[in-house]
N, C-alpha and C positions, 0 to 999 in steps of 0.2 A: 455576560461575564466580563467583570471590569480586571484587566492586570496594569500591575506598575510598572517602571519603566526598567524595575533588575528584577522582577519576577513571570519573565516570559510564559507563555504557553505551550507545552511542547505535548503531542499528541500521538501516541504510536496507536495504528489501526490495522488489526489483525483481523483475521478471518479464514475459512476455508477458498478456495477457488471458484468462483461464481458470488458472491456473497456481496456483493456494489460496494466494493471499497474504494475503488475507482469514483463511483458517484457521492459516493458520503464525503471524499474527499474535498471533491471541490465544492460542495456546499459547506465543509469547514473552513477553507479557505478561505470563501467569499464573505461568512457571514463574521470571520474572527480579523482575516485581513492578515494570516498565517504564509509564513514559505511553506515548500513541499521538498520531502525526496525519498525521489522514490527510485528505488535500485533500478529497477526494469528502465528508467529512462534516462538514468546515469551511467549505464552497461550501455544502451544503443547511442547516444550520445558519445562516449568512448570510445565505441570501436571504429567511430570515422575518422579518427586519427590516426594516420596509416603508419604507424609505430610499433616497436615489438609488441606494445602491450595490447593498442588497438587490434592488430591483427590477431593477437589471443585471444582477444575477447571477441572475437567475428567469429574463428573456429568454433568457441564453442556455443554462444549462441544461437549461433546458424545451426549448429550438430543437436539442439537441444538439451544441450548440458548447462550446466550450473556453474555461473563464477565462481572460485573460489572466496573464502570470508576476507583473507589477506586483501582480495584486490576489490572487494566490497567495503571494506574496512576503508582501506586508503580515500575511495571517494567521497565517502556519509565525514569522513574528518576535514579532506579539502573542502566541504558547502556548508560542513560545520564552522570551518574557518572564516569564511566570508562572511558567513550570518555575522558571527561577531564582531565585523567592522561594521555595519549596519546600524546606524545609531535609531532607527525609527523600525527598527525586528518587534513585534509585536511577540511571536511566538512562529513555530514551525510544526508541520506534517508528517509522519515517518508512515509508506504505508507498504505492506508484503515485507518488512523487512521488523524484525529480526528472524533471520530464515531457519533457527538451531538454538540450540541453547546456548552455546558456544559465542554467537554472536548477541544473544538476549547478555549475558553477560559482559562482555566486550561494551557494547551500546551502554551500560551500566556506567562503566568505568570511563566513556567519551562524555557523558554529560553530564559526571562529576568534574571532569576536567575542565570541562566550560562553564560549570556553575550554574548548570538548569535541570537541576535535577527535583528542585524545589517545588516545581508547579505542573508535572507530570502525570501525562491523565494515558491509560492503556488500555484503549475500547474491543471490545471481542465481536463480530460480529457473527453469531452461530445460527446455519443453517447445518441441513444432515446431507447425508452424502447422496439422500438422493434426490435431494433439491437442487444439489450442485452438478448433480449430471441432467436433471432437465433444463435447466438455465444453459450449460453451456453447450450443450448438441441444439441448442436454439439460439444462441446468440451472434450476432454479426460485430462485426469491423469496420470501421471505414479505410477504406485501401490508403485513401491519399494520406490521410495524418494518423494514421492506427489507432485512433480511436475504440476504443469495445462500445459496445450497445447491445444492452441489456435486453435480457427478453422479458419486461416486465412494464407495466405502468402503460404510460405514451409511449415507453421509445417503441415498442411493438408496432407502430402506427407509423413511425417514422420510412421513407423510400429513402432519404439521402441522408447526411451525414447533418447534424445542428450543428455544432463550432464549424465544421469546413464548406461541407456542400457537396464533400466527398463521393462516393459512389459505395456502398454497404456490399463488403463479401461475408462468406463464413470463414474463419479462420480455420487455418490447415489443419492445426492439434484439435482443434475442438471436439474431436471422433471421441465415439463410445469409450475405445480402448486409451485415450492420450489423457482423458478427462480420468478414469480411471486411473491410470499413470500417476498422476499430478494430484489426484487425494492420497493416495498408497504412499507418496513422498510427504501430503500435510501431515498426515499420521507419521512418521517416523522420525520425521525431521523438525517440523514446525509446533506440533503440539506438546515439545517439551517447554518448546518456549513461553508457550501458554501456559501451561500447567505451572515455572518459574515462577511469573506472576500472579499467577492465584495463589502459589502458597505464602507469598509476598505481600497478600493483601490488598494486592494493585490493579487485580484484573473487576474491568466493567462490562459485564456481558450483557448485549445487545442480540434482541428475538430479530433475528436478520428475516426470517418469511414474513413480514408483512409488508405492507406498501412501504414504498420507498420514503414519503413524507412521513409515516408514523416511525419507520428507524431513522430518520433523522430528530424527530423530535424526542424519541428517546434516548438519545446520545445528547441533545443542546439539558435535557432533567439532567442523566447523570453528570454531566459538565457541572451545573449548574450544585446539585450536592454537597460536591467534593472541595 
């Protein structure tokens, strides 16, 4: 997929919890030459700045809770803003985020403001709920860089960490009951956001159970489509 140099690629990837968004990700990345962002690592990145807001966003991360969209908002427009001095941005990455419909909306109205709203592609990746509770009562981390690792393909095979060298735990939430949690909120919360874009005509749904190379190659088709 070729773009020009005012018709960026901007790529929102959604999914249930478990579903390798994580991993789809930086195979778009790599193969488009895309920025990323992605809430979860602009929440941990924030809250090491030992500031009111930092220390809010510790509380409730640490507690398991949810930023608010305001202070989720404020960040996706500060990396929004940089992109835009960036004279060689090819296109960027959105991924777990837009968490609501509220913010599916919002995101609407930010990338009309920046003027990339033109070349936007909104990938669905669907597994069922209980493909997402075997995946993640199976899935490790790498301690040192928080890496997730999937339980599927090679990484199943993996003892330490590929990018770092890490050391592989299980994550704390990852329990029967947290993994439960955390779909009971995709359903309430996130699949309006979904469903937005399907009535919008926008939504690209991708069969997330099968290898991980044949969902990626079914996201480079629908790419290529559209």
């Amino acid at each position: 997929m070729k773009n020009s140099k005012s018709k960026k690629l901007i790529v929102i990837l959604l999914g249930p919890p478990g579903s390798g968004k994580g991993t789809q990700v930086r195979f778009l990345q790599k193969k488009f030459r895309l920025k990323h962002i992605g809430s979860g690592n602009l929440l941990r990145a924030r809250k090491e700045k030992r500031d009111f807001t930092g220390r809010k966003i510790a509380q409730y991360i640490d507690n398991g809770r949810r930023a608010p969209t305001p202070v989720i908002f404020k960040m996706w427009m500060d990396e929004m803003e940089l992109f835009k001095k960036d004279p060689k941005l090819r296109g960027f990455i959105m991924d777990g985020s837009p968490r609501s419909l509220y913010e599916a909306e919002m995101l609407e109205k930010a990338l009309e403001w920046y003027e990339w709203s033109e070349n936007k592609k909104v990938i669905f990746i669907k597994i069922s709920p209980k493909e997402s509770i075997w995946r993640l009562t199976r899935r490790r981390m790498c301690k040192k860089c928080g890496r997730n690792i999937p339980c599927i393909g090679e990484f199943q095979k993996l003892k330490k960490c590929d990018e770092c060298g890490g050391r592989l735990i299980r994550r704390a939430d990852d329990t029967m009951k947290g993994v439960r949690e955390r779909l009971r909120w995709f359903k309430t919360d996130v699949q309006p956001s979904i469903n937005y874009y399907r009535k919008r005509g926008e939504l690209i749904e991708i069969n997330g159970e099968q290898s991980i190379e044949d969902v990626s190659k079914d996201i480079l088709k629908a790419l290529k489509k559209r």
